[in-house]
PDB file as gemmi writes it, atoms N, CA and C in Angstrom:
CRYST1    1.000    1.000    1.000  90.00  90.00  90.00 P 1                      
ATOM      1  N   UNK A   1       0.839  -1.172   0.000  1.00  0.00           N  
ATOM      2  CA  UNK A   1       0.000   0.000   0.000  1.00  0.00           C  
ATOM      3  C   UNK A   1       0.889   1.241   0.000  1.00  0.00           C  
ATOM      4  N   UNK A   2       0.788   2.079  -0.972  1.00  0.00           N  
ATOM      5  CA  UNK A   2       1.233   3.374  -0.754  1.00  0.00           C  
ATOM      6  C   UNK A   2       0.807   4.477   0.612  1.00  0.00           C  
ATOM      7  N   UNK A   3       1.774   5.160   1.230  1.00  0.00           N  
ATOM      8  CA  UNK A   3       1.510   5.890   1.725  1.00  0.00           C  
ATOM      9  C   UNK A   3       2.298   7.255   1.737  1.00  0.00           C  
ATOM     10  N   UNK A   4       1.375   8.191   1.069  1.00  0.00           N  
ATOM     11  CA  UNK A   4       1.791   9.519   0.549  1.00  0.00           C  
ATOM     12  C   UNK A   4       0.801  10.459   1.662  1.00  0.00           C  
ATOM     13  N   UNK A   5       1.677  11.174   1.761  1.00  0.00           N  
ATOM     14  CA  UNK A   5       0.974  12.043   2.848  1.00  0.00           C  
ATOM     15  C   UNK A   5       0.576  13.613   2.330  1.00  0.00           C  
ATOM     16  N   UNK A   6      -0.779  14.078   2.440  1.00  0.00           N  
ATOM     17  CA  UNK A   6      -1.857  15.426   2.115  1.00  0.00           C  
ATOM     18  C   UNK A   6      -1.418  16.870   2.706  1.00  0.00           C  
ATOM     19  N   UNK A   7      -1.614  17.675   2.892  1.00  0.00           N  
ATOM     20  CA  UNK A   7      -1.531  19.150   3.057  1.00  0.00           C  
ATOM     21  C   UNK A   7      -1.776  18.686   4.846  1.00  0.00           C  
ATOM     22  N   UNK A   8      -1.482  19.847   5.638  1.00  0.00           N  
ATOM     23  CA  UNK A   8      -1.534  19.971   7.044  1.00  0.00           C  
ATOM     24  C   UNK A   8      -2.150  20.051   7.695  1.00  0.00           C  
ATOM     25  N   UNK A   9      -3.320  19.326   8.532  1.00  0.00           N  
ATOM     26  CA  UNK A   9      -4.313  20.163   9.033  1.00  0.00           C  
ATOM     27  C   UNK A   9      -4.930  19.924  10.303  1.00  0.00           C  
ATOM     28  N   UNK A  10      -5.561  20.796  10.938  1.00  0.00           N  
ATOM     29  CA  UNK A  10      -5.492  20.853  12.566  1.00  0.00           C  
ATOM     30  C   UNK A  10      -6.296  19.561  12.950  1.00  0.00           C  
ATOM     31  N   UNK A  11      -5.907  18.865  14.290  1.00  0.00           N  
ATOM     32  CA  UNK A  11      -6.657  17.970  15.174  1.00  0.00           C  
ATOM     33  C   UNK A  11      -7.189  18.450  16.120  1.00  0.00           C  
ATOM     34  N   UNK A  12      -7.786  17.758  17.144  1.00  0.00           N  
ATOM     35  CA  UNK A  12      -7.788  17.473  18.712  1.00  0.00           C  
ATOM     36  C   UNK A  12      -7.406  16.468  18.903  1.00  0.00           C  
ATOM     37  N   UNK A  13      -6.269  16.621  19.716  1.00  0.00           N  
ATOM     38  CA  UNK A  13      -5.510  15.383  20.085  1.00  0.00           C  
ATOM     39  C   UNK A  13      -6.393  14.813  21.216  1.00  0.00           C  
ATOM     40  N   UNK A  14      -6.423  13.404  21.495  1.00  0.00           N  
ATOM     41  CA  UNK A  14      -7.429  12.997  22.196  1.00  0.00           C  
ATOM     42  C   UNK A  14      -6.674  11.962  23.315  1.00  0.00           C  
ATOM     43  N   UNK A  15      -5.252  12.158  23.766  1.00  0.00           N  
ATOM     44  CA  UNK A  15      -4.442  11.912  24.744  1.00  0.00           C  
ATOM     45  C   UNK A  15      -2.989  13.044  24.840  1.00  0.00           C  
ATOM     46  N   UNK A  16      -2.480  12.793  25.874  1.00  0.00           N  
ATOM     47  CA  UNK A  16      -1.822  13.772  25.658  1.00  0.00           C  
ATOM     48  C   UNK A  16      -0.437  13.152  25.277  1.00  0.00           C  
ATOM     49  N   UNK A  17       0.524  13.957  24.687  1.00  0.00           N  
ATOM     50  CA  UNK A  17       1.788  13.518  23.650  1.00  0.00           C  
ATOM     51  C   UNK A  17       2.825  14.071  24.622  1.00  0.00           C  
ATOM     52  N   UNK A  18       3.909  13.381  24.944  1.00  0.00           N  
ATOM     53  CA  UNK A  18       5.199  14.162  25.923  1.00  0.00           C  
ATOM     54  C   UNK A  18       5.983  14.255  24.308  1.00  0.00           C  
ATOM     55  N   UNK A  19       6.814  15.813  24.678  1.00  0.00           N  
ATOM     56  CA  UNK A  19       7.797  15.992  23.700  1.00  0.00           C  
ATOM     57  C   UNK A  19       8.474  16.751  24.273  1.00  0.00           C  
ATOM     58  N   UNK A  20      10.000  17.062  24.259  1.00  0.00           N  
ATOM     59  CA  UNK A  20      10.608  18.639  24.617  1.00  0.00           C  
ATOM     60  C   UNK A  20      11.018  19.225  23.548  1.00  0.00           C  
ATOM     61  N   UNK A  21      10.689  20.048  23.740  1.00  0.00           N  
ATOM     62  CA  UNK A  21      11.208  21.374  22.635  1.00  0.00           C  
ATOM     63  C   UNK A  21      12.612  21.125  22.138  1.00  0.00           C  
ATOM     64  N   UNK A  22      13.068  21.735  20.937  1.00  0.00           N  
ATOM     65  CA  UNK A  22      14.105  21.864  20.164  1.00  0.00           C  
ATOM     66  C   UNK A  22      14.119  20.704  19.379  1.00  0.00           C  
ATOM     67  N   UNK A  23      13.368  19.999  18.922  1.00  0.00           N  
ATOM     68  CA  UNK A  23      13.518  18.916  17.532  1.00  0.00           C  
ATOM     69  C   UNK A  23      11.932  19.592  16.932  1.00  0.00           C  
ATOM     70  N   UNK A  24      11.724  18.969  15.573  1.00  0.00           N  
ATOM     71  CA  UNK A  24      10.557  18.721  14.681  1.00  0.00           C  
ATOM     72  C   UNK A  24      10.268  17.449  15.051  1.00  0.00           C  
ATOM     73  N   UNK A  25       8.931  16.788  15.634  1.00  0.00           N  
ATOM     74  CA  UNK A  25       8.785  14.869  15.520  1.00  0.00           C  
ATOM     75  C   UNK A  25       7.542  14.913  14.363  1.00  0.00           C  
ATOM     76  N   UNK A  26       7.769  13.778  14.042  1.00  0.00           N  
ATOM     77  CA  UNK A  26       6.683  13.127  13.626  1.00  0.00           C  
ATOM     78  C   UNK A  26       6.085  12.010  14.214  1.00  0.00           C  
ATOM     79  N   UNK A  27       4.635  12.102  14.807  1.00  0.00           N  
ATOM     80  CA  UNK A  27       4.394  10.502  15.514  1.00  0.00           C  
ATOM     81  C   UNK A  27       3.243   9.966  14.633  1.00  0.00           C  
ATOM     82  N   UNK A  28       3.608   8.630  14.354  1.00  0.00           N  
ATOM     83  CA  UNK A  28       2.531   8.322  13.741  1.00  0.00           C  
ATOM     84  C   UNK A  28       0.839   7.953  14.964  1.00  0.00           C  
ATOM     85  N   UNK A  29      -0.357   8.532  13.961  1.00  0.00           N  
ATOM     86  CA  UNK A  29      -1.557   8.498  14.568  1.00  0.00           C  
ATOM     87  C   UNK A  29      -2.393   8.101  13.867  1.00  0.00           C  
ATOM     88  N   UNK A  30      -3.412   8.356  14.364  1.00  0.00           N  
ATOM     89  CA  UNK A  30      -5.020   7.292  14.399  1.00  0.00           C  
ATOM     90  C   UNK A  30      -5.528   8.972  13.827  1.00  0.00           C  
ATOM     91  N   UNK A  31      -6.188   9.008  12.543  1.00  0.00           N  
ATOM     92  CA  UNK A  31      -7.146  10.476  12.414  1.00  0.00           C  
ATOM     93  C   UNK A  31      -8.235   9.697  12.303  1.00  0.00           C  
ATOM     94  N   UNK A  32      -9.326  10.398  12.891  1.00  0.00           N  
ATOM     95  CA  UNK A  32     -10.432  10.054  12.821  1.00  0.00           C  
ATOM     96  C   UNK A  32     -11.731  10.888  12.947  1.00  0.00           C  
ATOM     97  N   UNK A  33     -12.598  11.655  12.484  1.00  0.00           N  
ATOM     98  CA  UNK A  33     -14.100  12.178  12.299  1.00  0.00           C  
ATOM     99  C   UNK A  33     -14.937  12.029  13.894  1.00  0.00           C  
ATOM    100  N   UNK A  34     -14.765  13.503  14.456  1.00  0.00           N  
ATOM    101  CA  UNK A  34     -15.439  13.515  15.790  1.00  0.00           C  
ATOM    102  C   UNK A  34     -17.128  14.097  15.209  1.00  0.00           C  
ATOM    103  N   UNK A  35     -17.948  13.609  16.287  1.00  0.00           N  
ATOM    104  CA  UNK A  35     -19.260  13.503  15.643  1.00  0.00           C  
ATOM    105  C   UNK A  35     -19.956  15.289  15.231  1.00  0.00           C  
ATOM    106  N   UNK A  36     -19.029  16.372  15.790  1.00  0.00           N  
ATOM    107  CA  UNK A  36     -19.259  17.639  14.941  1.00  0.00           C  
ATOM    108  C   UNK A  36     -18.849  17.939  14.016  1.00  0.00           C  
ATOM    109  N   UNK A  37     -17.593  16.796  13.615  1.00  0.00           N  
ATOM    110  CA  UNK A  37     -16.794  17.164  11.687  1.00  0.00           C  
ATOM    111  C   UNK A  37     -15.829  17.097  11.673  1.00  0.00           C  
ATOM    112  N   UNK A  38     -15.147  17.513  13.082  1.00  0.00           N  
ATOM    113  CA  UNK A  38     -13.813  18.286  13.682  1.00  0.00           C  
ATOM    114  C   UNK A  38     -13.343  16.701  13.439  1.00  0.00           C  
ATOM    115  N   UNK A  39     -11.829  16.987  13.282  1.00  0.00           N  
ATOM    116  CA  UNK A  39     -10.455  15.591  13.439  1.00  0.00           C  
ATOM    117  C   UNK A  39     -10.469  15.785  14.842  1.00  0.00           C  
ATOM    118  N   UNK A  40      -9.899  14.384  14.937  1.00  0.00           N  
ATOM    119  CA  UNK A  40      -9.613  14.263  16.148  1.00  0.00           C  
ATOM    120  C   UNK A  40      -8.070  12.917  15.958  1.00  0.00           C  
ATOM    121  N   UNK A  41      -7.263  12.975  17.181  1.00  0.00           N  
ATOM    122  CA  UNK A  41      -6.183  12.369  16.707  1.00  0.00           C  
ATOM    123  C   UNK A  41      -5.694  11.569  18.296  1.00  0.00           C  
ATOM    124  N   UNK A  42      -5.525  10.567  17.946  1.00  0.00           N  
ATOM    125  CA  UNK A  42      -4.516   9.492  19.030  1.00  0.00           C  
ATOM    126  C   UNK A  42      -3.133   9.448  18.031  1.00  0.00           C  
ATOM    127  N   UNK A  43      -2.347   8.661  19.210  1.00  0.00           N  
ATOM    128  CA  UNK A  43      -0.764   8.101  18.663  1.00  0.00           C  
ATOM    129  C   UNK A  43      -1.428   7.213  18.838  1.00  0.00           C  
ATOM    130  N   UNK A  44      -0.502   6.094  18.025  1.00  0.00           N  
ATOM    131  CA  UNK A  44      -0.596   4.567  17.624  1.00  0.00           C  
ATOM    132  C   UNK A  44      -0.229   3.754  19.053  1.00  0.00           C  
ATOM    133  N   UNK A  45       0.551   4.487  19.647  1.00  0.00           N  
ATOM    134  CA  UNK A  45       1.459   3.971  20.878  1.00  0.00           C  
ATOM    135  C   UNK A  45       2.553   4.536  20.860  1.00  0.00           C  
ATOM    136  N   UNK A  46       3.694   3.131  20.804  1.00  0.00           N  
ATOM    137  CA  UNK A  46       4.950   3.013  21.167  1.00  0.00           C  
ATOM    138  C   UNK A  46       5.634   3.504  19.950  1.00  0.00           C  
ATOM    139  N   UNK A  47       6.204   4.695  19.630  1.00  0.00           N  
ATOM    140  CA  UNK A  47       6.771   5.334  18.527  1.00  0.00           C  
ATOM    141  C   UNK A  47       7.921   4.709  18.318  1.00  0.00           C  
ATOM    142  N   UNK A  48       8.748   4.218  18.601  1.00  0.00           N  
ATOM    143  CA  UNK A  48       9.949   3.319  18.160  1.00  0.00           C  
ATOM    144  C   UNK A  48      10.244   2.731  17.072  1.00  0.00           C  
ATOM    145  N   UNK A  49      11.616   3.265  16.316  1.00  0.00           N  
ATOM    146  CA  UNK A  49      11.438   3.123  14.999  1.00  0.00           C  
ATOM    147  C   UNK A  49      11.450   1.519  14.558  1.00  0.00           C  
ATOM    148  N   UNK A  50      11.450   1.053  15.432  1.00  0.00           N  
ATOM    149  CA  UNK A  50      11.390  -0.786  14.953  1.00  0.00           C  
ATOM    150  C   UNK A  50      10.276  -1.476  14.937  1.00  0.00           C  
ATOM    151  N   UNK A  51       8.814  -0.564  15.657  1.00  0.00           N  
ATOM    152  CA  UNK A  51       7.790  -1.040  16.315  1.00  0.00           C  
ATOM    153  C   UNK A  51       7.048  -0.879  14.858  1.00  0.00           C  
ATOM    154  N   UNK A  52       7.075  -1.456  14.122  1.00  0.00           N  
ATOM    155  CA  UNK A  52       6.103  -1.428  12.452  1.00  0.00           C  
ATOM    156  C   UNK A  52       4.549  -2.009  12.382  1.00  0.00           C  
ATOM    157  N   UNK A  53       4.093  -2.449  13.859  1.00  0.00           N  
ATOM    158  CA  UNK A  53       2.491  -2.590  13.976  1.00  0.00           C  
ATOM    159  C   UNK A  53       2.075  -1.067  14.163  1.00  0.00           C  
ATOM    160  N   UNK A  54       3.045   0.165  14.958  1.00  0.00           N  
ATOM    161  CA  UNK A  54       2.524   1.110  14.971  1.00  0.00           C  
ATOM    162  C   UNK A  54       2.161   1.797  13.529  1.00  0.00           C  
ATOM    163  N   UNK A  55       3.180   1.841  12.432  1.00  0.00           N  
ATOM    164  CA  UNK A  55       2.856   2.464  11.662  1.00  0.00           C  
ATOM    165  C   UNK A  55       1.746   1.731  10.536  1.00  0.00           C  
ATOM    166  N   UNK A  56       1.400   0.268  11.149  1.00  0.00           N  
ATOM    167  CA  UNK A  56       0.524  -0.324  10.141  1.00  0.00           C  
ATOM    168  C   UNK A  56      -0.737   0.103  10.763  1.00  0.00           C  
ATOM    169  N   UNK A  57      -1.205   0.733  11.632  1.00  0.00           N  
ATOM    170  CA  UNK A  57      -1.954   1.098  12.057  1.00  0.00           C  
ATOM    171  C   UNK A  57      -2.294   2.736  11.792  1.00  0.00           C  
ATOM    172  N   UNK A  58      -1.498   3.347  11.533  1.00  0.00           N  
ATOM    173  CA  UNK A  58      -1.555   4.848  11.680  1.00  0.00           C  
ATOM    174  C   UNK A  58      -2.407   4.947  10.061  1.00  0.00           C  
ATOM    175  N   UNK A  59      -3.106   6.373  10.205  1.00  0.00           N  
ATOM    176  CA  UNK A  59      -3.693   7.103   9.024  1.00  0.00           C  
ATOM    177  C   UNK A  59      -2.902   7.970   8.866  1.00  0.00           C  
ATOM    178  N   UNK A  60      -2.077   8.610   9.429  1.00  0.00           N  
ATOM    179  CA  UNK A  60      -1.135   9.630   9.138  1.00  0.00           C  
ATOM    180  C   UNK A  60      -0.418  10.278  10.152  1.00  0.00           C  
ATOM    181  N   UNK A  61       0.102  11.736  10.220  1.00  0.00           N  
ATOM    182  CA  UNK A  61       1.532  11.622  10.812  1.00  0.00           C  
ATOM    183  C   UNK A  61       1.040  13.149  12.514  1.00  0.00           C  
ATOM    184  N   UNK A  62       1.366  13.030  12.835  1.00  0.00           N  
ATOM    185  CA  UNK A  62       1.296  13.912  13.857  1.00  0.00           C  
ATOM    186  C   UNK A  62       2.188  15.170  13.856  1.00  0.00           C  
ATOM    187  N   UNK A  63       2.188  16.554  13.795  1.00  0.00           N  
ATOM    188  CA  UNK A  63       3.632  17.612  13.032  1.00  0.00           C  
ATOM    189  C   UNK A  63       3.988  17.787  14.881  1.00  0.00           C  
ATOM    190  N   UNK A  64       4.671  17.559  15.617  1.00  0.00           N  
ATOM    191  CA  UNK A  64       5.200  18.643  16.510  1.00  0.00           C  
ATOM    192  C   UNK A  64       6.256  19.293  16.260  1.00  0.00           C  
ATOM    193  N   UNK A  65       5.908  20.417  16.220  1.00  0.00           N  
ATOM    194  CA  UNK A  65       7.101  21.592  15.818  1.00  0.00           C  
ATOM    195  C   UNK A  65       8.030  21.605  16.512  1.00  0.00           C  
ATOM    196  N   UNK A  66       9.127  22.135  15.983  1.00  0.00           N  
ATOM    197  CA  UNK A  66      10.440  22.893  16.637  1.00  0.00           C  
ATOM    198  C   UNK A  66      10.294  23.258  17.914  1.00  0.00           C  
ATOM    199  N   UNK A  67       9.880  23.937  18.754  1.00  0.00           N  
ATOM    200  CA  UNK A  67       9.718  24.769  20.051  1.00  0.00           C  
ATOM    201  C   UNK A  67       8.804  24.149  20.353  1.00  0.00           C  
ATOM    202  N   UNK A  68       7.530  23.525  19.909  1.00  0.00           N  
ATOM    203  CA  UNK A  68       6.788  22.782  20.539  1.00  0.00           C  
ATOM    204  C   UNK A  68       6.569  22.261  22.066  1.00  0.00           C  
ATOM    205  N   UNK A  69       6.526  21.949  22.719  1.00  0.00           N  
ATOM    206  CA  UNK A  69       6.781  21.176  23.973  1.00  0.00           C  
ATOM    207  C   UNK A  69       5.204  19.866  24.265  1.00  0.00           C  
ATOM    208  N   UNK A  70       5.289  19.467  25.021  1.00  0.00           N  
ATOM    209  CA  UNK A  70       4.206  18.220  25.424  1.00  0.00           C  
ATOM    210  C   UNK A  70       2.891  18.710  24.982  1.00  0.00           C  
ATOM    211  N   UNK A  71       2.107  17.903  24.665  1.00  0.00           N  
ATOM    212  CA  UNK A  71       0.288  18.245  24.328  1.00  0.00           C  
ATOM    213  C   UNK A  71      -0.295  17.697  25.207  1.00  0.00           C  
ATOM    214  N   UNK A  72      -1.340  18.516  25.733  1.00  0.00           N  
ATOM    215  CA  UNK A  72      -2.061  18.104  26.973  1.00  0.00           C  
ATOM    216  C   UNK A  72      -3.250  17.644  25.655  1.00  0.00           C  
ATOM    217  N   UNK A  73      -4.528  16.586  26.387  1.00  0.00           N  
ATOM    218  CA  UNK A  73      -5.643  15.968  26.054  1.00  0.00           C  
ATOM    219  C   UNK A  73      -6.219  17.376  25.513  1.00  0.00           C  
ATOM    220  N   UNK A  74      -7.184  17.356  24.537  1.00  0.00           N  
ATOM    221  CA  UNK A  74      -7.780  18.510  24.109  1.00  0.00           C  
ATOM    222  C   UNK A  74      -7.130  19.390  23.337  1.00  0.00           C  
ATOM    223  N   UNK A  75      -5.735  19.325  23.013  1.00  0.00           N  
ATOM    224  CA  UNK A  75      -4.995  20.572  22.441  1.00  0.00           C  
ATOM    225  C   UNK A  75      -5.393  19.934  21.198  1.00  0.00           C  
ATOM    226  N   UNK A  76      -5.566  21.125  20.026  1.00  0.00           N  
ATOM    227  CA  UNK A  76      -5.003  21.120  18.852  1.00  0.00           C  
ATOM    228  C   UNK A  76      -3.483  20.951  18.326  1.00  0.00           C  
ATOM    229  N   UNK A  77      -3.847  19.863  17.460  1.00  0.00           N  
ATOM    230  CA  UNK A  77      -2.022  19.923  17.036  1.00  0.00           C  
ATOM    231  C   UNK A  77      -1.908  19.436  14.891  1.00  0.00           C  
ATOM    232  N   UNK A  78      -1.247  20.136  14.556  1.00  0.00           N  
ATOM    233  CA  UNK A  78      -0.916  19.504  12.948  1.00  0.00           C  
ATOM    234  C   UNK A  78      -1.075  18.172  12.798  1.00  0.00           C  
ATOM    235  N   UNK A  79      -1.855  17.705  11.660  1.00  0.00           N  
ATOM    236  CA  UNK A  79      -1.500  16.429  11.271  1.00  0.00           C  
ATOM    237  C   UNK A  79      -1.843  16.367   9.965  1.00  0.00           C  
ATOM    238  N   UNK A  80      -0.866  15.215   9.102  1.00  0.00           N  
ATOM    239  CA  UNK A  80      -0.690  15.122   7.751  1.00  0.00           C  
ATOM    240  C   UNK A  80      -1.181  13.868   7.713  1.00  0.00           C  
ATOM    241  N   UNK A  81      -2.497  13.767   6.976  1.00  0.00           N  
ATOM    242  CA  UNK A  81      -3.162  12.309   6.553  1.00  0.00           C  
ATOM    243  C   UNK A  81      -2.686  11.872   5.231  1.00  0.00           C  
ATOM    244  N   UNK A  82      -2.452  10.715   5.511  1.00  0.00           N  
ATOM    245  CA  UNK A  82      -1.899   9.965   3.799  1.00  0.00           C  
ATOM    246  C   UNK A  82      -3.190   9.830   3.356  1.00  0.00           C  
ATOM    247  N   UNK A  83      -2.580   9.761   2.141  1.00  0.00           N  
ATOM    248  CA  UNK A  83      -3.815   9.510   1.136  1.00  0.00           C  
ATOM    249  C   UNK A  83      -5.158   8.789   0.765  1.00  0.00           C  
ATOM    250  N   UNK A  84      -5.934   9.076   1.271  1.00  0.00           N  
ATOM    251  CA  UNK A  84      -7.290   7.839   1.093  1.00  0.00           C  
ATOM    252  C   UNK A  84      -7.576   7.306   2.843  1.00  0.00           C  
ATOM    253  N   UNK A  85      -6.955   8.264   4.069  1.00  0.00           N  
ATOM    254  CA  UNK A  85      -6.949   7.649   4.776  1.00  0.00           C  
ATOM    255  C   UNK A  85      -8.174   7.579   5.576  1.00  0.00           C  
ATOM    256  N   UNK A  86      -9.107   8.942   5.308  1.00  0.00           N  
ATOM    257  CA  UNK A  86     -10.383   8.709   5.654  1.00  0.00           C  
ATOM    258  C   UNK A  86     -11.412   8.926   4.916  1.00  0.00           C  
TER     259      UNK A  86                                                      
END                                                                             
């Protein structure tokens, strides 16, 4: 299966994400249609680049920015859905 990833666009993250500031991550996540329209977004889990059930699971990618720091439950955060993913 190809996976090409779409233009950027806002979630609600629906757990919260630890990160510290000073890198760009990408985590792979779960996008999914909250019942007002709005995205809404989980991580897969265990982000580890060896762990490949996470990314067989993911719809697309999670952006935490540069300066970024941790996402509490409820925050909005970037995410890039591959193609066809919902």
């Amino acid at each position: 299966m190809q996976r090409i990833c779409t233009a950027v666009a806002q979630a609600r993250s629906l757990v919260p994400i630890r990160k510290k500031p000073g890198r760009t991550e990408y985590q792979r996540g779960i996008v999914s249609t909250a019942a007002d329209g709005s995205l809404q977004v989980k991580t897969t889990g265990n982000q580890g680049s060896g762990v490949l059930n996470s990314m067989a699971q993911a719809n697309g990618l999670i952006v935490l920015h540069h300066g970024q720091g941790s996402v509490a439950e409820g925050e909005e955060v970037d995410v890039m859905m591959f193609v066809g993913a919902i």
